[in-house]
C-alpha positions in Angstrom: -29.1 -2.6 -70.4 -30.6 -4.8 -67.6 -34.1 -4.0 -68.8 -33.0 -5.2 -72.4 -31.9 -8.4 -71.1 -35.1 -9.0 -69.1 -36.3 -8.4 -73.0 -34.3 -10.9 -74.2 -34.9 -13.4 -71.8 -38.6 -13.1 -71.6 -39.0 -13.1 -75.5 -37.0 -16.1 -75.8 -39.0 -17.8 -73.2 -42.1 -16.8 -75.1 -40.5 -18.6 -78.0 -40.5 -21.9 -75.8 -44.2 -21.4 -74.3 -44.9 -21.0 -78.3 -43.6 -24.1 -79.1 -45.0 -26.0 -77.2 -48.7 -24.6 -78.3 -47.6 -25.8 -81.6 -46.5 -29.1 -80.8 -50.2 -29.6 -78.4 -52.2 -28.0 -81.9 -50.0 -30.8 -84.4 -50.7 -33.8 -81.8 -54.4 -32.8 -82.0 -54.4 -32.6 -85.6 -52.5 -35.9 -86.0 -54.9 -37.9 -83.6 -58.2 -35.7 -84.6 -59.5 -39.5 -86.1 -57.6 -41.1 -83.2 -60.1 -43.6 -81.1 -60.5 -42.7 -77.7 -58.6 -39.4 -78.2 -60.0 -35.7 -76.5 -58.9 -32.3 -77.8 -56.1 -31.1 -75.6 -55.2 -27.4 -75.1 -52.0 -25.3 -73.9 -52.2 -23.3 -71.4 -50.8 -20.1 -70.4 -49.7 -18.2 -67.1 -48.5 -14.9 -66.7 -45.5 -15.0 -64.9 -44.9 -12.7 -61.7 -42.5 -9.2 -62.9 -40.7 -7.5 -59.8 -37.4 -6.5 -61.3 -36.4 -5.5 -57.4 -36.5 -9.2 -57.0 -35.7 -10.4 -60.2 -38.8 -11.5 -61.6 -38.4 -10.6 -65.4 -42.8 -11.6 -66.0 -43.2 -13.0 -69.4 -45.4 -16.1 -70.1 -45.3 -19.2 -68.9 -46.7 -23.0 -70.5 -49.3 -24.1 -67.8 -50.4 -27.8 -68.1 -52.2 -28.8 -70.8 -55.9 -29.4 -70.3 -57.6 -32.2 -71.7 -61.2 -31.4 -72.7 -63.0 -35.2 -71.9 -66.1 -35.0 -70.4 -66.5 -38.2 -68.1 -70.4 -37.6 -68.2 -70.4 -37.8 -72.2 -67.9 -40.8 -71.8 -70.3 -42.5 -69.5 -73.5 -41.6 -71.7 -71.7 -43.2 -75.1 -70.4 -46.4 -72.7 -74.2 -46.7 -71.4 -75.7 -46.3 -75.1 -72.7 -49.3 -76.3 -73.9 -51.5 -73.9 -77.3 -51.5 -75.1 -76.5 -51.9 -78.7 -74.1 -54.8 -77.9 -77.0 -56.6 -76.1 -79.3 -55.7 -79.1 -77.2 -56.8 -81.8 -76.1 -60.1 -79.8 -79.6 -61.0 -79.2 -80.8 -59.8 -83.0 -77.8 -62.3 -83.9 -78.6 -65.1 -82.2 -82.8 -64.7 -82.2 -82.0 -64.6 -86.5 -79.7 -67.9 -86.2 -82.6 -70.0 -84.8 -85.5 -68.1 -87.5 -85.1 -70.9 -89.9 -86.3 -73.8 -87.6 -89.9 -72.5 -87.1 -91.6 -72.2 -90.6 -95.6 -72.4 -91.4 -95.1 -73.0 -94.8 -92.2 -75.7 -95.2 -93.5 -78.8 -96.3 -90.7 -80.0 -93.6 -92.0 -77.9 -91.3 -94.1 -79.2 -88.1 -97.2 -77.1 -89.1 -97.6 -79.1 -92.4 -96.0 -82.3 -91.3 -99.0 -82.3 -88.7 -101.8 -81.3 -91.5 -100.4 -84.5 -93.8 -100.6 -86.9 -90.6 -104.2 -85.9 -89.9 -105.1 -86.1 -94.2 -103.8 -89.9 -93.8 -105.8 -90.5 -91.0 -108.6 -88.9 -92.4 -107.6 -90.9 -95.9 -107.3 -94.6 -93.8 -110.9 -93.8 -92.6 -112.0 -94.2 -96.2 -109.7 -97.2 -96.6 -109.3 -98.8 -93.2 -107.5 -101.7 -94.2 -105.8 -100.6 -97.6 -102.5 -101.5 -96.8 -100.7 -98.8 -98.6 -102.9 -96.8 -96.5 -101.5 -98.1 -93.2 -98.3 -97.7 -94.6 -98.5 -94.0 -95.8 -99.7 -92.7 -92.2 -96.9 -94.8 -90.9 -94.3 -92.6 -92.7 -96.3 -89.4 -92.1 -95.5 -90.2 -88.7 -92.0 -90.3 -89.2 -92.2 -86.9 -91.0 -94.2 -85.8 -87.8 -91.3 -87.2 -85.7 -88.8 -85.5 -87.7 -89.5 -82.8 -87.9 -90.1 -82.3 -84.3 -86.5 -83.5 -84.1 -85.3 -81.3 -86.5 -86.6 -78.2 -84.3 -85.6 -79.7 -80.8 -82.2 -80.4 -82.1 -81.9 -77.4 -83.8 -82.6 -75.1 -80.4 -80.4 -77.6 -78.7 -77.3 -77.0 -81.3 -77.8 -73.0 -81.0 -78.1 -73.1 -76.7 -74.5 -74.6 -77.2 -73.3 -71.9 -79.9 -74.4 -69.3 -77.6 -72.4 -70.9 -75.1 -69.8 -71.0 -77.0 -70.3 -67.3 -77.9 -69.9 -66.4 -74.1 -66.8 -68.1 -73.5 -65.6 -66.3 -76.3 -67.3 -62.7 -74.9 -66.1 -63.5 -71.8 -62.6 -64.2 -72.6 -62.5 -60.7 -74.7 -63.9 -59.2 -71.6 -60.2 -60.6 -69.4 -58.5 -59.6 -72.7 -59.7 -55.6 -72.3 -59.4 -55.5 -68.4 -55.6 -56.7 -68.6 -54.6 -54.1 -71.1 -56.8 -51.3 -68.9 -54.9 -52.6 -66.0 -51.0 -52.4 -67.9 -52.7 -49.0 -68.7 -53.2 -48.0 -65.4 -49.5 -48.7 -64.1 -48.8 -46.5 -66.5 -51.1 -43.5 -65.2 -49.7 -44.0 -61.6 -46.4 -43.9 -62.6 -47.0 -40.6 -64.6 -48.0 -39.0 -61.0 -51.6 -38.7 -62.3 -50.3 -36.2 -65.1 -52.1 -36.8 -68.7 -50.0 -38.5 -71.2 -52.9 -37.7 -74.3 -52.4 -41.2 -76.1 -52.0 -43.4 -73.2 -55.1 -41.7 -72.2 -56.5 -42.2 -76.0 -55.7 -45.8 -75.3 -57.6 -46.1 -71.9 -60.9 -44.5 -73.0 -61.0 -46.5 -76.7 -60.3 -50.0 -74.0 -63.1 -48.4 -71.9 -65.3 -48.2 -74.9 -64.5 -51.3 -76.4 -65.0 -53.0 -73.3 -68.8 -51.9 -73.1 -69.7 -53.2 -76.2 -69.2 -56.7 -74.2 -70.8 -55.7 -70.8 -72.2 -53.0 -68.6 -69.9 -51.8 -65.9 -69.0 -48.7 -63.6 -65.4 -46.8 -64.4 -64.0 -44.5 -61.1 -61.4 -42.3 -61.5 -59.0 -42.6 -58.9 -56.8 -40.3 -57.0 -53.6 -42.0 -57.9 -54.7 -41.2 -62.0 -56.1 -45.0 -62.2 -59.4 -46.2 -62.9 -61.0 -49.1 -61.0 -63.8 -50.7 -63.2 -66.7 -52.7 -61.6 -68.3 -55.0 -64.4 -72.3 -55.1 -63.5 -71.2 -51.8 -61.3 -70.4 -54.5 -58.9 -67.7 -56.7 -59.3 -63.9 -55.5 -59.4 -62.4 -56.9 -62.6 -59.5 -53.6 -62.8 -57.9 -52.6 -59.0 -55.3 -50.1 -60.1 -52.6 -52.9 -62.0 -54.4 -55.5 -61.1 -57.3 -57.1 -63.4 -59.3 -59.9 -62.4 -60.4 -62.3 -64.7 -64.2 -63.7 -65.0 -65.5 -67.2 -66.0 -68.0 -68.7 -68.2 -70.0 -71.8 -67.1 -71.7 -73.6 -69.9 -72.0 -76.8 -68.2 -75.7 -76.3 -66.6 -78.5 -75.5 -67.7 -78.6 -72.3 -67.4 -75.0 -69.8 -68.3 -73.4 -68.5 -65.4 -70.9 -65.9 -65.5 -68.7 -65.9 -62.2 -66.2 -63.8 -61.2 -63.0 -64.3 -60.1 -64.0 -65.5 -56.8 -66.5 -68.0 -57.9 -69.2 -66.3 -56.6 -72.0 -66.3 -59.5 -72.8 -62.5 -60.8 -74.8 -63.5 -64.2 -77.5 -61.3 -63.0 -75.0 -58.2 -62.6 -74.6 -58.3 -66.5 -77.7 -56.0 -67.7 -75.9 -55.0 -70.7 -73.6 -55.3 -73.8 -73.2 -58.8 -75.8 -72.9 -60.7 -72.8 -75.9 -59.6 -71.5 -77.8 -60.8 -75.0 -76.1 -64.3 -75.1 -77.2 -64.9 -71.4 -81.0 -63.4 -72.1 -81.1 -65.5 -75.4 -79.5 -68.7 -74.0 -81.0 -69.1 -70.6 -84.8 -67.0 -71.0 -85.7 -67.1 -74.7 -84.5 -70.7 -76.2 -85.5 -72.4 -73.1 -88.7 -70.9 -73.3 -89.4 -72.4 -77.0 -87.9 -75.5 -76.8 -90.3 -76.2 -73.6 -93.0 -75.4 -76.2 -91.8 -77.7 -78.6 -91.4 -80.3 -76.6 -95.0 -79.7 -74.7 -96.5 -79.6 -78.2 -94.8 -82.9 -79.5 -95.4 -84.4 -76.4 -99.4 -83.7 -76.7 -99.5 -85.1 -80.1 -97.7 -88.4 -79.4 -99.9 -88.8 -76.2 -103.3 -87.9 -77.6 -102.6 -89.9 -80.4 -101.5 -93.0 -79.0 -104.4 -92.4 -76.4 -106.8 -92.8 -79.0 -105.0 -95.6 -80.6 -105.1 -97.6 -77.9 -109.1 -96.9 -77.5 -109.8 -99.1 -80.7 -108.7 -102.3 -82.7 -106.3 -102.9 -85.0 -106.7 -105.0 -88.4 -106.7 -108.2 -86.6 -109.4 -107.3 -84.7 -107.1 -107.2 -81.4 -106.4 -104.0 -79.1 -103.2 -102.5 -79.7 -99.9 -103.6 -77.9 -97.5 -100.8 -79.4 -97.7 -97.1 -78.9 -97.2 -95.0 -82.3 -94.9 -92.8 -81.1 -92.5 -93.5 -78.1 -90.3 -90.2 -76.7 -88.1 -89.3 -73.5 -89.6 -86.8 -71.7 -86.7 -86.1 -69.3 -84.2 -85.5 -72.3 -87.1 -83.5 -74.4 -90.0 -85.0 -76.3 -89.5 -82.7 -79.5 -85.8 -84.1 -79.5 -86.4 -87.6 -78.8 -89.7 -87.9 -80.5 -90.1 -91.5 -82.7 -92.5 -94.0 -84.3 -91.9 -97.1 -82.4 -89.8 -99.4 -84.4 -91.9 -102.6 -83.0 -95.4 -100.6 -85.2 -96.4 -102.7 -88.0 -99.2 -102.0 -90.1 -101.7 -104.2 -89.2 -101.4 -102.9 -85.6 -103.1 -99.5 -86.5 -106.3 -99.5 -84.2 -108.4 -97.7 -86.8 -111.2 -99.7 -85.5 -113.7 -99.2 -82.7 -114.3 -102.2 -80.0 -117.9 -103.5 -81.5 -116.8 -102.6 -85.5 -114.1 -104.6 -86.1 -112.8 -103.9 -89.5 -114.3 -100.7 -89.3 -113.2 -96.8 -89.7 -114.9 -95.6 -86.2 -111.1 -94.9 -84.8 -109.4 -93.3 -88.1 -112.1 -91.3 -87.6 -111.5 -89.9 -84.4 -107.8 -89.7 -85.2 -108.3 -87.7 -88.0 -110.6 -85.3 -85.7 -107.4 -84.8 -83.0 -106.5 -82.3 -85.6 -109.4 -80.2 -84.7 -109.3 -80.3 -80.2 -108.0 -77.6 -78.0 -106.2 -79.8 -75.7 -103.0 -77.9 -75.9 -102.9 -75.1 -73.6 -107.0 -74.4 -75.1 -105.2 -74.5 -79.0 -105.4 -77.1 -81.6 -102.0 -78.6 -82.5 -101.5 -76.2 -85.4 -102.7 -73.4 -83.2 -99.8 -73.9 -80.6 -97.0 -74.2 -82.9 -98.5 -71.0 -85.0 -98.5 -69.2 -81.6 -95.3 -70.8 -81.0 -93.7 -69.6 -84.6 -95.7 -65.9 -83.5 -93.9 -65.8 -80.7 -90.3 -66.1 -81.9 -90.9 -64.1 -84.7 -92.4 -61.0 -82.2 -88.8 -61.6 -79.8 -86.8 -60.8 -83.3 -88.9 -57.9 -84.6 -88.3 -56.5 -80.6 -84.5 -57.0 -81.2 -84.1 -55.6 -84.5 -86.2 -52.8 -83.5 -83.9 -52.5 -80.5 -81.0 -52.5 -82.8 -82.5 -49.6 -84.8 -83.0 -47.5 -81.9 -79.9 -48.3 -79.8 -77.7 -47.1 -82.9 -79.7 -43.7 -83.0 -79.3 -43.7 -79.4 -75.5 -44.2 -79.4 -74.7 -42.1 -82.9 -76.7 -39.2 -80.4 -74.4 -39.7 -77.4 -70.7 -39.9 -79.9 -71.8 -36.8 -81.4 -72.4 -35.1 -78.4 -69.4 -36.3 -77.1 -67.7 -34.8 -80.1 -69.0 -31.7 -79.9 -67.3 -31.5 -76.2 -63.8 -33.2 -76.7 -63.5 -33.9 -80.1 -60.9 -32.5 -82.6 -62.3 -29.8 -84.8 -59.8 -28.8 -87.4 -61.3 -25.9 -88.2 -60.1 -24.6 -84.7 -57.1 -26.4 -84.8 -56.0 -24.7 -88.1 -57.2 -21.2 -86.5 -54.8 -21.7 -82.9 -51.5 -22.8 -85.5 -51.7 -19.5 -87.5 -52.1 -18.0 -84.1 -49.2 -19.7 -82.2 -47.0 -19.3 -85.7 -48.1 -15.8 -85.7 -47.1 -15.9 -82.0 -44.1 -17.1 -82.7 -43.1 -14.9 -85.3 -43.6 -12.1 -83.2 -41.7 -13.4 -80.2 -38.7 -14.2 -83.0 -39.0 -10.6 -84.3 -38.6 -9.1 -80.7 -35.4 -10.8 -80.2 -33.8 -9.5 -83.6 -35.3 -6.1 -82.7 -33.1 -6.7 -79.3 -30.4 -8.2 -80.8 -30.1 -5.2 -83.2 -30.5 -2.7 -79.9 -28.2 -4.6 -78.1 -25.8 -4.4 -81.3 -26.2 -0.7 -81.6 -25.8 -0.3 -78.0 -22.8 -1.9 -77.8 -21.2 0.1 -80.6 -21.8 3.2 -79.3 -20.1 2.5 -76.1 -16.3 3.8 -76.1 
């Protein structure tokens, strides 16, 4: 009788240990599209049988085992971090495409080409009025669009500014909920609760699409999280939140000390706001302005080398510019140039076309960095458009990169359903069996019982 209790008992344990494979296979099955969630798996022990003791054996649940790999976690964080600097700097690069043009009659390269055709054009008509008056307002097309660029790479340094607070604030957003998620962790003794867990790794993710950092796994089940691998932003509950400075120059990001750590942020959208805004906007608009600060010298060099159609030297510049604030953005014919005062003369010639002459050849000398004026801004225009055929190529491969690293993570912790339908026949199977037993028993015990007087 005592051996068909220890039946009884073990078979209706097995029942419970059955279960709860069931209930692990459905939860997989539920969250199998689930971000941030890893296949988890019952386990199973064998329990100790010593009847002299009364150990009845049986199985037993053992935890259930989580299949995340924190390598392939890492390897799909890294590979997000790169594509979020790619796509940023794509993004922004793309935003300031339209200001440089060869082609535009707007454009600097042609406004240029018209200002040197007038001069060329008032050295067959040096004292035509309309003349005067046409390379007057090719000038203002020259200053224009010189303005139109500076202004333009001015306007986008601010949007990208405005683009890191935003990154930056998403960034605090992300460590906060990793740290509420943590609390949560240490008061579960370090056990795995799958979706809080789901939740942790999908914030983890999320988190290095904005910036590169370094997750440790701790012993009290939280995760401390080191943006730049350097700076503590997630101490067990507590998050600490980072700063954006757009008010100089050049973005800083600081952390919660103050202390500056812009050059700890290699990766993810952050990191292509700060490479776009302080390294590759900077780097044209100092072109601009070195360009459209040659032209307005050279020419109003040469101006002031000859006579103008009162046979007197010059007393205004052309163009007038602040170099401090940027020539390209500042860059102006001076309001106090009339007509007459065009020096297309040459001391000696009054009334002559010696000057017009040599302002129409400015079109033609290296003085710019050993280019022509049209030659810098082509190399100029060159060199923009070779930073946004690097990023979108970056894009392209970063996204192969990263598809690589999910599916490999996949293939380690991801749901298959496949397998998940095979282990539900096999724990209803299971179950079936361990239901059987008991009516078997029940039916023994039944028989038994009648049998006795």
């Amino acid at each position: 009788m005592g051996n068909l209790l220890t039946s009884l008992l073990n078979s209706a344990n097995a029942l419970d240990v059955y279960n709860q494979g069931l209930t692990t296979t459905e939860n997989n099955i539920l969250n199998a599209n689930t971000p941030g969630y890893a296949n988890q798996t019952q386990t199973f022990l064998a329990l100790p049988f010593d009847p002299s003791v009364g150990l009845p054996g049986g199985v037993g649940a053992g935890p259930i085992q989580s299949s995340r790999d924190a390598y392939a976690e890492q390897a799909v964080q890294a590979q997000q971090s790169g594509l979020g600097a790619s796509q940023q700097q794509s993004s922004d690069l793309n935003n300031v495409q339209n200001l440089f043009s060869l082609t535009s009659n707007t454009s600097v390269n042609s406004s240029l080409n018209t200002l040197f055709q007038g001069f060329s054009a008032l050295s067959i008509n040096p004292n035509d009025p309309a003349t005067r008056q046409t390379v007057l307002n090719d000038a203002q097309q020259v200053a224009q669009a010189f303005n139109d660029v500076g202004n333009g790479l001015e306007s986008a340094i601010g949007q990208i500014g405005q683009e890191a607070t935003s990154t930056v604030a998403s960034i605090n957003q992300l460590t906060a909920k990793i740290a509420q998620l943590n609390q949560q962790r240490m008061s579960n003794n370090n056990g795995v609760d799958a979706g809080a867990d789901a939740a942790m790794y999908a914030d983890l993710e999320q988190l290095s699409q904005y910036a590169n950092f370094t997750a440790l796994q701790q012993t009290d089940g939280s995760i401390s999280v080191y943006l730049g691998g350097q700076t503590p932003v997630v101490i067990g509950n507590q998050s600490y939140s980072i700063q954006a400075n757009t008010s100089l120059p050049q973005l800083q990001i600081l952390s919660a000390q103050g202390n500056d750590i812009t050059s700890q942020i290699t990766g993810g959208q952050l990191n292509g706001e700060i490479t776009v805004r302080n390294n590759q906007i900077p780097s044209y608009l100092s072109s601009i302005n070195t360009l459209a600060q040659s032209v307005a010298d050279q020419i109003n060099t040469t101006l002031a080398q000859g006579l103008d159609q009162n046979g007197n030297s010059p007393v205004n510049n052309l163009f007038t510019y602040d170099a401090t604030t940027g020539a390209a953005q500042t860059l102006a014919v001076n309001p106090l140039m009339t007509t007459d005062q065009i020096a297309a003369a040459l001391p000696g010639a009054a009334g002559g076309n010696g000057n017009a002459l040599n302002l129409a050849a400015l079109a033609n000398v290296t003085n710019t960095n050993g280019d022509t004026f049209t030659q810098a801004y082509a190399a100029l225009v060159a060199q923009v458009g070779g930073d946004i055929s690097t990023a979108n190529t970056n894009v392209t491969t970063d996204q192969q990169l990263l598809t690589q690293a999910q599916t490999a993570r996949t293939n380690i912790s991801g749901v298959s359903l496949n397998e998940q339908a095979a282990a539900l026949i096999q724990f209803q199977r299971s179950y079936q069996a361990a239901a059987k037993m008991i009516t078997v028993l029940d039916d023994i015990t039944n028989t038994v019982l009648s049998i006795l007087p």
